[in-house]
C-alpha positions in Angstrom: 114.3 91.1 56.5 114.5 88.0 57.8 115.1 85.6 55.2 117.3 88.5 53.5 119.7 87.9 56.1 119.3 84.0 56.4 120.4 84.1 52.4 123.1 86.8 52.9 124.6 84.1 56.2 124.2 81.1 53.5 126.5 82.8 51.2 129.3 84.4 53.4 129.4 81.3 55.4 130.7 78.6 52.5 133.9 81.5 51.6 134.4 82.2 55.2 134.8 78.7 55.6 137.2 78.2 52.6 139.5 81.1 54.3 139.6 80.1 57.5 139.7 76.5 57.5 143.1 76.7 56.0 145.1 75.6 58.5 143.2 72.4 59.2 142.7 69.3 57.3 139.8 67.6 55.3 138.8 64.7 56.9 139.6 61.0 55.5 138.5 60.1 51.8 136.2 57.7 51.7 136.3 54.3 49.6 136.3 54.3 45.5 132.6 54.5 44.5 132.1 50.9 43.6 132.4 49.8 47.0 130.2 52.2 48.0 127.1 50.0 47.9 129.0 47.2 49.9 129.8 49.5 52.5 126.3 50.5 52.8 125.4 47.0 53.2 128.2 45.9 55.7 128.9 48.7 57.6 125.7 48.4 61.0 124.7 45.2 62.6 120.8 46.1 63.1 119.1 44.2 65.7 115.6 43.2 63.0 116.1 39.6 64.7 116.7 38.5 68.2 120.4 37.8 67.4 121.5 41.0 65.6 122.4 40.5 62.2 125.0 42.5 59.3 122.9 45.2 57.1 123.5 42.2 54.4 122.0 39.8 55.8 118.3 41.4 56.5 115.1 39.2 55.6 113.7 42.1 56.7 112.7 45.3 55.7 115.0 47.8 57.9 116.0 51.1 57.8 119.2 52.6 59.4 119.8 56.1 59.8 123.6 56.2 61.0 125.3 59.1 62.8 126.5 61.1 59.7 123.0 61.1 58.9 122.1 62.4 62.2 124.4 65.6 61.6 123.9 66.4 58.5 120.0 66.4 58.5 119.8 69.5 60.7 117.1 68.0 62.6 116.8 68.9 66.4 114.5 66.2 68.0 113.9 62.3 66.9 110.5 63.2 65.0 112.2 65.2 62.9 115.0 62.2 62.2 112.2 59.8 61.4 110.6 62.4 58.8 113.0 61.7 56.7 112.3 58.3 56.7 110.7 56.2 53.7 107.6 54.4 54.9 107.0 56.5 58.2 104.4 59.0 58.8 105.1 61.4 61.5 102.4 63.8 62.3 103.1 66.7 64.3 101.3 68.1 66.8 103.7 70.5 68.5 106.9 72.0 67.4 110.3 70.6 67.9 108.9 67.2 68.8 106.8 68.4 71.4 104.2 66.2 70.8 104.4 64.0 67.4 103.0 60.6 66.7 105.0 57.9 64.6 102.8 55.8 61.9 104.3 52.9 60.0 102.7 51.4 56.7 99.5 53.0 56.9 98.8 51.7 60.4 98.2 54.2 63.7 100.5 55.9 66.1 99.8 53.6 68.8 100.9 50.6 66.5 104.4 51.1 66.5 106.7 50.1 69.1 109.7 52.5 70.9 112.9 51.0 72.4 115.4 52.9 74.3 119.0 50.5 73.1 116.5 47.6 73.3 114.1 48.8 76.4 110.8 49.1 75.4 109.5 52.4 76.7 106.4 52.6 74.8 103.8 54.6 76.7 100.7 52.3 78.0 98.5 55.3 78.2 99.1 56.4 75.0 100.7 56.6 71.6 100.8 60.1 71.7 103.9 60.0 74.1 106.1 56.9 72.8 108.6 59.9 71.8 108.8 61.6 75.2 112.2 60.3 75.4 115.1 61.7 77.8 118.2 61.7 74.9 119.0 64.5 73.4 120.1 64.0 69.7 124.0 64.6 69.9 123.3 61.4 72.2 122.3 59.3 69.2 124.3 57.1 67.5 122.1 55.5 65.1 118.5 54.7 64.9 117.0 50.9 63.1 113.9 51.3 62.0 111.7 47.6 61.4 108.8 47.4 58.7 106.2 45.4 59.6 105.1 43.0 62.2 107.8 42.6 65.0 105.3 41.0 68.1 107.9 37.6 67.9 111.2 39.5 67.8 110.3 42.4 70.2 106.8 41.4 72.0 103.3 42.6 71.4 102.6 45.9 70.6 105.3 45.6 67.7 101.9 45.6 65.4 103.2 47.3 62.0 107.1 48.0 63.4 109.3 49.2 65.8 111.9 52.1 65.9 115.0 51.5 68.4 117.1 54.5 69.3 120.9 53.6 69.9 123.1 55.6 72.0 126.8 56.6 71.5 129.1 53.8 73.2 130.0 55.0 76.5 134.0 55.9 76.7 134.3 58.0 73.4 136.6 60.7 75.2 135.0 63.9 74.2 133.4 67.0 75.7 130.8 68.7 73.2 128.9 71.9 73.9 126.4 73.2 70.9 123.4 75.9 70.7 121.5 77.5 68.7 119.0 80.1 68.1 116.0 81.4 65.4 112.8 82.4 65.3 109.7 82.4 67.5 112.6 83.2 70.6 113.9 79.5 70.1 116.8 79.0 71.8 118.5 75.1 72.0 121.8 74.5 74.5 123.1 70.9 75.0 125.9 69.2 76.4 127.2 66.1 76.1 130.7 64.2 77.5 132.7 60.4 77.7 135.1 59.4 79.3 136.9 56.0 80.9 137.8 55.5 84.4 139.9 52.1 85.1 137.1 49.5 83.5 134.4 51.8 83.7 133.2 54.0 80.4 130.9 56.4 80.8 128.2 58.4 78.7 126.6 62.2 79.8 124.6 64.3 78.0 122.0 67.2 78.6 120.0 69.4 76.5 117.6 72.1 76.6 114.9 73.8 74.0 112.2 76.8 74.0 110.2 78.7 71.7 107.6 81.3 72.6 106.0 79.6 69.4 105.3 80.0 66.1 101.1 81.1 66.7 99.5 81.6 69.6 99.8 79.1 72.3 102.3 77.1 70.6 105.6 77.9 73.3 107.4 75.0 74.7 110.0 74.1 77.2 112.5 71.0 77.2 114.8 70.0 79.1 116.3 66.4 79.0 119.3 64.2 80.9 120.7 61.1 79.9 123.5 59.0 81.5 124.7 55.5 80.0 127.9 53.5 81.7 129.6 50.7 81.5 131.6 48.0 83.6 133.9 45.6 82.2 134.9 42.7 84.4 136.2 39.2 83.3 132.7 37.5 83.7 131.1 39.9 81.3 130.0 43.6 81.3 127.1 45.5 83.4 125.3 48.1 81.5 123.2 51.1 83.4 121.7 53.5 82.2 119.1 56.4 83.3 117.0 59.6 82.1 115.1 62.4 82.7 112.5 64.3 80.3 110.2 67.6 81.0 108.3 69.2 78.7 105.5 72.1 78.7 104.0 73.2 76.0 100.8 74.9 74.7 98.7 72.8 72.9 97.0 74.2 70.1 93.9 72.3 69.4 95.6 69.4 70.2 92.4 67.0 70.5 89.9 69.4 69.8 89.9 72.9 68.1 86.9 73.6 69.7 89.0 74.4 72.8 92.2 75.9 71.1 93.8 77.2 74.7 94.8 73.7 75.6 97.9 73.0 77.5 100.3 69.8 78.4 103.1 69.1 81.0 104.4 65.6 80.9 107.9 64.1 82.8 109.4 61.2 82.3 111.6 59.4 84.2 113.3 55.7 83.3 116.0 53.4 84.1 117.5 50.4 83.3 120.2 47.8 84.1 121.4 44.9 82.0 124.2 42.3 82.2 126.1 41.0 79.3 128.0 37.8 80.2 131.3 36.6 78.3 132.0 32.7 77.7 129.6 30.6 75.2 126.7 30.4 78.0 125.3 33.6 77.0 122.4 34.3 79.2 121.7 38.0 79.6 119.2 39.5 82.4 117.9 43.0 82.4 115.5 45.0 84.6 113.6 48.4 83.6 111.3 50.9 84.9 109.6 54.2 83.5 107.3 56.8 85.1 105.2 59.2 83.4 103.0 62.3 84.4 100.9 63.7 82.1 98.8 66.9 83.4 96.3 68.1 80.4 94.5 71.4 81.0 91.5 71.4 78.4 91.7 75.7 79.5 95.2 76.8 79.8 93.4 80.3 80.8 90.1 81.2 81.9 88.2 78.1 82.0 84.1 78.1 82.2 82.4 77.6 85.4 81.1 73.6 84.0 85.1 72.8 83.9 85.5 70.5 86.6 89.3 70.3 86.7 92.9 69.3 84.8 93.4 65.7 84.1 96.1 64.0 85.9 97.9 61.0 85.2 100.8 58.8 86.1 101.9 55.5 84.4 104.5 53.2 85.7 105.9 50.1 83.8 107.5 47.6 85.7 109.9 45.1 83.2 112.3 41.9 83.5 113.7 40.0 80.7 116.3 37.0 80.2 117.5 36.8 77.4 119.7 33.3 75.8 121.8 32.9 72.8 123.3 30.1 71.5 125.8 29.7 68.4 126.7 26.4 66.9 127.3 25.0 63.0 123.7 24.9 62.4 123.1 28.8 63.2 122.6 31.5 65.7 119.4 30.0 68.2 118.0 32.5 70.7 115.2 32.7 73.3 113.6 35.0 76.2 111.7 35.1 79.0 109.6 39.1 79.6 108.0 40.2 82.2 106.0 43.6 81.7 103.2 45.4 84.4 101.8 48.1 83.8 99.6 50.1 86.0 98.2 53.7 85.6 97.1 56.4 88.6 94.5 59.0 86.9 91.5 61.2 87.7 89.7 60.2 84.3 91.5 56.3 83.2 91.1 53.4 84.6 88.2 51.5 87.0 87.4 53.6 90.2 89.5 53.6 93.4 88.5 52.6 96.9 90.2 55.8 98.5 91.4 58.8 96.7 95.3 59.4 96.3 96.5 63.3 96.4 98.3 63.6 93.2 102.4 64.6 93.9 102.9 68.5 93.5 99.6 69.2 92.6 97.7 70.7 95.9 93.8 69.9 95.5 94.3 67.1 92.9 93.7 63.8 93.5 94.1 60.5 91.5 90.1 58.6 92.0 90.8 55.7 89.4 93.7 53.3 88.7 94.1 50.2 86.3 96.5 47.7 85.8 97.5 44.6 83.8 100.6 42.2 83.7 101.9 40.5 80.4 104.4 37.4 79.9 106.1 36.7 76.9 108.5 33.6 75.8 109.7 34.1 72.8 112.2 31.9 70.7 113.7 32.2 66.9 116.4 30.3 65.4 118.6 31.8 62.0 121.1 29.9 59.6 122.9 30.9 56.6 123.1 28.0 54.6 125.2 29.0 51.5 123.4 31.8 49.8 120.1 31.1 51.2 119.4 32.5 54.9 116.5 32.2 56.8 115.2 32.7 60.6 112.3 31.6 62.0 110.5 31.8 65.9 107.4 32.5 67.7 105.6 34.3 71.2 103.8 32.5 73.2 101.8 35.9 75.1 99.7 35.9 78.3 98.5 38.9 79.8 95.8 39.8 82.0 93.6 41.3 79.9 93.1 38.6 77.5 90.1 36.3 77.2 92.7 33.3 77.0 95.5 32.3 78.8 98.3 32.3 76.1 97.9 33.0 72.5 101.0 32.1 69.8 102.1 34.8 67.4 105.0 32.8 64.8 106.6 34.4 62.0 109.3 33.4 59.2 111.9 35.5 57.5 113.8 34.1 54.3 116.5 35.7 52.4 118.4 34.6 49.1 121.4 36.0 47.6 120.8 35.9 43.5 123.8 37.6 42.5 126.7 39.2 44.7 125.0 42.6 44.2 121.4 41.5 44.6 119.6 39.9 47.8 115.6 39.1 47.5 113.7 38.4 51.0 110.2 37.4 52.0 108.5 37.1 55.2 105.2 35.8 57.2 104.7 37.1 60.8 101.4 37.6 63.0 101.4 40.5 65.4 98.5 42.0 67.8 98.6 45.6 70.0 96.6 45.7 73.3 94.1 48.8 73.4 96.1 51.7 75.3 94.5 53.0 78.5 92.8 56.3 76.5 91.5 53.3 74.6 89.6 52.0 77.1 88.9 54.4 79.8 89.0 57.9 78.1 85.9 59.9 78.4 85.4 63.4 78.0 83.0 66.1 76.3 83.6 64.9 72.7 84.8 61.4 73.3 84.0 57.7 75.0 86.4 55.1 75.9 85.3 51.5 75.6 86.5 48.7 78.4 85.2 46.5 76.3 87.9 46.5 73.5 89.4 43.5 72.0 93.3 43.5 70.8 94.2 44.0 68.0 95.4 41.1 65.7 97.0 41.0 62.1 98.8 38.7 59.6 101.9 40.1 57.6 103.2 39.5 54.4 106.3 41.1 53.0 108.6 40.5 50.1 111.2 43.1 48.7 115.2 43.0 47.5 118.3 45.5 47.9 121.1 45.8 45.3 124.2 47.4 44.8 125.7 48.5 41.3 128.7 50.7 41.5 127.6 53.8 43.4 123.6 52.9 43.3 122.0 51.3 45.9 118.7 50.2 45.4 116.3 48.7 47.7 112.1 47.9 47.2 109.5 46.1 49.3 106.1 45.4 49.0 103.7 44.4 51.4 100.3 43.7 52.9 98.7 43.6 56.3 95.6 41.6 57.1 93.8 43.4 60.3 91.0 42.2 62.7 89.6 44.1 65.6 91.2 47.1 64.6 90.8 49.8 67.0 90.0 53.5 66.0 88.1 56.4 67.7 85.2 56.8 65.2 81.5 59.1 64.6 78.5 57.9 63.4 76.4 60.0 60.8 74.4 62.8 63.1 76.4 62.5 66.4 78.8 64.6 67.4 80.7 61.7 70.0 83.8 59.9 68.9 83.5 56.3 69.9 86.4 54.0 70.6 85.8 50.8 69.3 87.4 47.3 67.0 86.7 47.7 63.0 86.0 44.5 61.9 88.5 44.3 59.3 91.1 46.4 58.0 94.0 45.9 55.0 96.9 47.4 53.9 98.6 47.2 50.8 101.7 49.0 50.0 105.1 49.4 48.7 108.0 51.1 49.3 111.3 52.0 46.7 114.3 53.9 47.8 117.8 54.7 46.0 120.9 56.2 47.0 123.6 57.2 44.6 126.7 58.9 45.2 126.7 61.1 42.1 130.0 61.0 40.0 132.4 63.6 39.8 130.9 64.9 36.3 127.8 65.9 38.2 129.6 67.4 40.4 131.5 71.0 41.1 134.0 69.5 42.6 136.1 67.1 41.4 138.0 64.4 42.6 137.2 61.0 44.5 135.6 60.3 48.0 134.5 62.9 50.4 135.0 66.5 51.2 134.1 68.3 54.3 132.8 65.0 55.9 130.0 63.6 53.4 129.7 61.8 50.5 128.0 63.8 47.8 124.6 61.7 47.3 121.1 61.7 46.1 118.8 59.6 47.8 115.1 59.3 46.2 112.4 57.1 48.0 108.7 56.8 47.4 105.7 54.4 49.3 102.8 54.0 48.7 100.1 52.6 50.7 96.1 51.8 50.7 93.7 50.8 52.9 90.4 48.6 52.4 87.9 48.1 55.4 84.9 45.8 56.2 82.7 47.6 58.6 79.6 50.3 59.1 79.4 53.6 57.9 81.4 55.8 59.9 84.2 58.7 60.0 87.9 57.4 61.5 89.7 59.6 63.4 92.7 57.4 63.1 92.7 54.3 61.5 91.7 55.1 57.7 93.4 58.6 57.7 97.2 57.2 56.2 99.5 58.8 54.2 99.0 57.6 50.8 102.1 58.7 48.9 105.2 60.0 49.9 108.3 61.3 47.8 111.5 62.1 49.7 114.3 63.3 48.1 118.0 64.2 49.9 121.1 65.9 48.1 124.1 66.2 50.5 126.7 68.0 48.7 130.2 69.8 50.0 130.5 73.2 49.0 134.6 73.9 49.9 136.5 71.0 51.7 135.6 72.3 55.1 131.7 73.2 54.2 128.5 71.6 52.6 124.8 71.5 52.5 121.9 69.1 52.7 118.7 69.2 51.2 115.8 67.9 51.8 112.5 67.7 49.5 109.3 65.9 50.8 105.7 65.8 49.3 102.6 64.2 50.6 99.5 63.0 50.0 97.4 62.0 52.8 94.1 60.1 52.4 90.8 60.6 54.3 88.6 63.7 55.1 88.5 65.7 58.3 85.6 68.0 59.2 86.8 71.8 58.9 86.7 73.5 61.9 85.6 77.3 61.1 84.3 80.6 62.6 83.7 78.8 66.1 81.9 75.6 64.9 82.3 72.7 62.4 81.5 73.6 59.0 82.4 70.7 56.2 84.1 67.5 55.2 87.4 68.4 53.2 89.9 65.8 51.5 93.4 66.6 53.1 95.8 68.4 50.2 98.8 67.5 48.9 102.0 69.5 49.9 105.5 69.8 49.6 108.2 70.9 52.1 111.8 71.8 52.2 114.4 71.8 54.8 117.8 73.3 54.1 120.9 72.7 56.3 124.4 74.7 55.6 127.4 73.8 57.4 131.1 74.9 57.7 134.1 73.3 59.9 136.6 75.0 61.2 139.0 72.1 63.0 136.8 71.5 66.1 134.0 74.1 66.1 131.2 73.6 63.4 128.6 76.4 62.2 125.2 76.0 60.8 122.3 78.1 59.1 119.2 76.0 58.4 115.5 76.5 57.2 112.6 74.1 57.7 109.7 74.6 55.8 111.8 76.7 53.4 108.5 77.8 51.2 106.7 79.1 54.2 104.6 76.2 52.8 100.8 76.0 54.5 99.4 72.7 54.9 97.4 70.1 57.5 99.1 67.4 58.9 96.3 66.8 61.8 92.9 67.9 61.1 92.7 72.0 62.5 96.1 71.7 63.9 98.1 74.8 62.8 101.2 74.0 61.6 104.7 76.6 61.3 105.9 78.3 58.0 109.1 79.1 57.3 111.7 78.9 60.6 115.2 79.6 60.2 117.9 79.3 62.9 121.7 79.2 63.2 124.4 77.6 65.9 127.4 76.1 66.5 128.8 72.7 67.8 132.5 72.9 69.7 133.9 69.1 70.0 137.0 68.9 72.5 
């Protein structure tokens, strides 16, 4: 009944739309479609370099999803955004981006580096929570995503790429209020508002989420704030901005199914301040901090009498940076100066405390162990454009704490030539490492043993590729490869039943990646005319990667490393319907390598290959002036599949809301 009704809402909506919409206008037609590909090209500065470059002018493999994007995909959390992406593997644990980890190019989720409008908030104590983030998506302008090695543009821990989130400009004067509701008792509200006061902008938003899940103990609670400003003042402009996240959810086997009544609460709290100086002596300091608590009950319930309590934990990060930029005829130079500590309170990570510490809210709980580390980085690049050839080249010089010597050098080189005015090839050469994460090194519990002992991980980077533009097609390939030492992965040996953190010898990645986009004639089309109705371009948008992995090392089963995502096919159609409605479609199949050991009738039974799947999302949409309906489906198929080993994973969920823009 229903999907009945879900189909009967798709088709009422597009005529009610067409009748009621009347009065208003379509928005702006776009440019003629052989400037299409241009204005895909000119239209973001992305920030793949220390000094932010045009979309043009990449040496780099980047991806951009922009704020149209961001509406039209019908995706309610950042996991969901990134799905979409080619290249990325995001594997969810919990619904709604509860708990999902981001993989780029075949590496692991705690290889790929999260930044906050250029803070880095990724999570010391593990991967698993790089997403916690306190914006909720109307918030989101725009989101870069870099391929690769980053550790010289970004710092270390930037081992296969890094994903930085942009907000919306502070001072857009606006008040927007949108909710929503489906199955499973989901239920979304958020709130967002800008506004200018003398030299001042400011940004406000709020949001809030719940499900009583899609299985058992699979419900979930969010709620996020988020608050950017600004200050203009002669000498330059102060930036400040500030979150809050808290999330509970159950977690359904999460790291073991042999305990499915798992549960997580987990709050995160950050701030930052920069300053942005006008003049040509562009110096630029900023200041950041993040807290996170993590409480993980292995028995959400009735817990047997050898369970000796919750795990408790609570990471801080400490950051400075300076950053300098310099323009001149010869190109754009740039260097800075960051200063990172990290330092974790737990009753399970870290080396034993002198005196316990009572854990905050928690009455009985106490923190026994701690750890921390402290990292410096000075890093440098310089970029020139030197008719059609462009190239940009730098270095980090790292020390931290926990390395064996006092500073190790991590260079790289981008290079970029423009054959034709509609065809741009690139290469680059980088070397990147990733420090083992707390739960590396200090996690130990009935099925698993951390390893103080760990070495970082260190890799070489190769990448070539090229983007083109010919009428309304815009093509764009890369291929690459990824030479890995000390690789670190939780791993079993044949006949035990512990899971062993510890550095492969050797690991390598070989991959590519295609994507194109074409905004389909009006032939194809059945509507006719130029440019865009209801708001979008009508587009198809194809990508595929592919990716493989060879290792040097024992005989052993990987729990992280060697289980990748072989092949991916995504496919997109936007497409208006009337001039105030429209859908999007979205069409993904995968193909993930690697075995996991099926978890069955209480105990585990066999080795199984993970199988192929597709999925479909479906987002409809109608405008009336400043009020926008949708109806959307993910998993349209009721499609079952594994994306974690024993993890169950939601059929078909449709929903339906409303944004109001004043």
């Amino acid at each position: 009944m229903g999907f009945v009704a879900f189909s009967c809402f798709l088709g009422i909506l597009p005529v009610w739309a067409y009748g009621a919409a009347a009065p208003g206008e379509p928005l702006q037609e776009a440019a003629p479609a052989d400037s299409l590909w241009q204005l895909e090209l000119d239209r973001v500065v992305v920030s793949s370099q220390r000094t932010p470059v045009r979309f043009s002018e990449l040496r780099r493999s980047v991806q951009v999803i922009t704020r149209q994007e961001i509406e039209l995909s019908g995706a309610q959390d950042v996991s969901a955004l990134l799905s979409m992406v080619r290249g990325l593997d995001v594997r969810h644990r919990g619904s709604f981006g509860m708990q999902s980890d981001v993989i780029i190019r075949g590496g692991t989720f705690d290889q790929t580096l999260v930044l906050l409008n250029g803070i880095n908030l990724t999570d010391p104590q593990t991967g698993h929570h790089n997403l916690n983030l306190p914006v909720d998506i109307s918030s989101i302008e725009r989101i870069e995503v870099l391929h690769g090695a980053g550790a010289r543009i970004f710092g270390p821990n930037a081992f296969n790429g890094a994903i930085n989130i942009i907000t919306r400009e502070p001072g857009s004067e606006h008040v927007q209020v949108s909710a929503s509701a489906g199955q499973h008792g989901l239920g979304t509200a958020g709130f967002s508002a800008g506004f200018e006061a003398g030299s001042t902008r400011h940004h406000l938003s709020m949001g809030r989420k719940g499900s009583s899940g899609y299985t058992e103990n699979t419900d979930f609670r969010d709620a996020s704030l988020f608050y950017r400003g600004l200050a203009e003042t002669a000498a330059g402009t102060a930036e400040l901005q500030a979150g809050l996240n808290s999330r509970a959810f159950g977690a359904n086997s999460f790291y073991t199914p042999v305990f499915p009544d798992q549960f997580e609460q987990t709050r995160t709290l950050f701030a930052s301040a920069r300053w942005q100086p006008s003049g040509p002596m562009r110096i630029s300091p900023s200041i950041y901090w993040r807290r996170h608590n993590d409480r993980f009950e292995l028995f959400r319930n009735e817990a047997p009498a050898w369970y000796s309590g919750h795990n408790y934990h609570q990471s801080d990060i400490l950051g400075a940076a300076l950053n300098w930029t310099h323009l001149s005829n010869l190109g754009a130079t740039s260097a800075g100066l960051d200063y990172r500590y990290e330092h974790i309170l737990s009753n399970v990570l870290g080396e034993p405390m002198a005196a316990p510490r009572a854990v905050p809210g928690e009455a009985g709980a106490f923190f026994t162990h701690s750890y921390a580390r402290t990292g410096l980085s000075l890093m440098a690049e310089h970029s020139a454009v030197l008719g059609r050839f462009s190239f940009s080249g730098g270095g980090l010089l790292y020390y931290n704490t926990d390395l064996d010597r006092d500073f190790t050098f991590f260079p790289g080189i981008d290079a970029g030539f423009q054959l034709t005015e509609t065809l741009r090839v690139y290469a680059s050469l980088n070397r990147t490492l990733r420090l083992p994460t707390f739960t590396d090194l200090f996690y130990e519990g009935p099925t698993n043993l951390g390893n103080p002992g760990l070495q970082p991980e260190r890799a070489v980077s190769a990448e070539t590729g090229f983007h083109a533009g010919f009428g309304p097609l815009f093509w764009e390939s890369a291929f690459f490869r990824r030479w890995g030492t000390n690789i670190i992965d939780w791993t079993r040996r044949p006949g035990e039943e512990l899971w062993r953190s510890e550095n492969l010898t050797e690991v390598t990645i070989t991959g590519m990646e295609h994507s194109l986009l074409w905004y389909l004639p009006d032939w194809l089309t059945a509507r006719g005319g130029t440019g865009t109705t209801a708001g979008i371009h009508r587009s198809l948008k194809l990508s595929y990667s592919f990716i493989d992995a060879g290792r040097r090392s024992g005989e052993f089963v990987s729990n992280y490393a060697l289980d990748f995502l072989q092949h991916k096919l995504h496919v997109s159609l936007r497409h208006p319907i009337t001039p105030y409605s429209g859908f999007a479609l979205s069409l993904s199949w995968q193909q993930r390598s690697g075995n996991f050991i099926l978890f069955e009738g209480g105990t585990f039974t066999e080795t199984r290959p993970f199988e192929p799947f597709w999925l479909a999302d479906l987002h409809l949409f109608a405008r009336f002036n400043r009020i926008t309906l949708f109806a959307e489906a993910s998993n349209l198929f009721n499609t079952s599949y594994n994306d974690i080993a024993n993890v169950p994973q939601p059929g078909r969920w449709m929903r339906t809301g409303f944004t109001l823009r004043l």
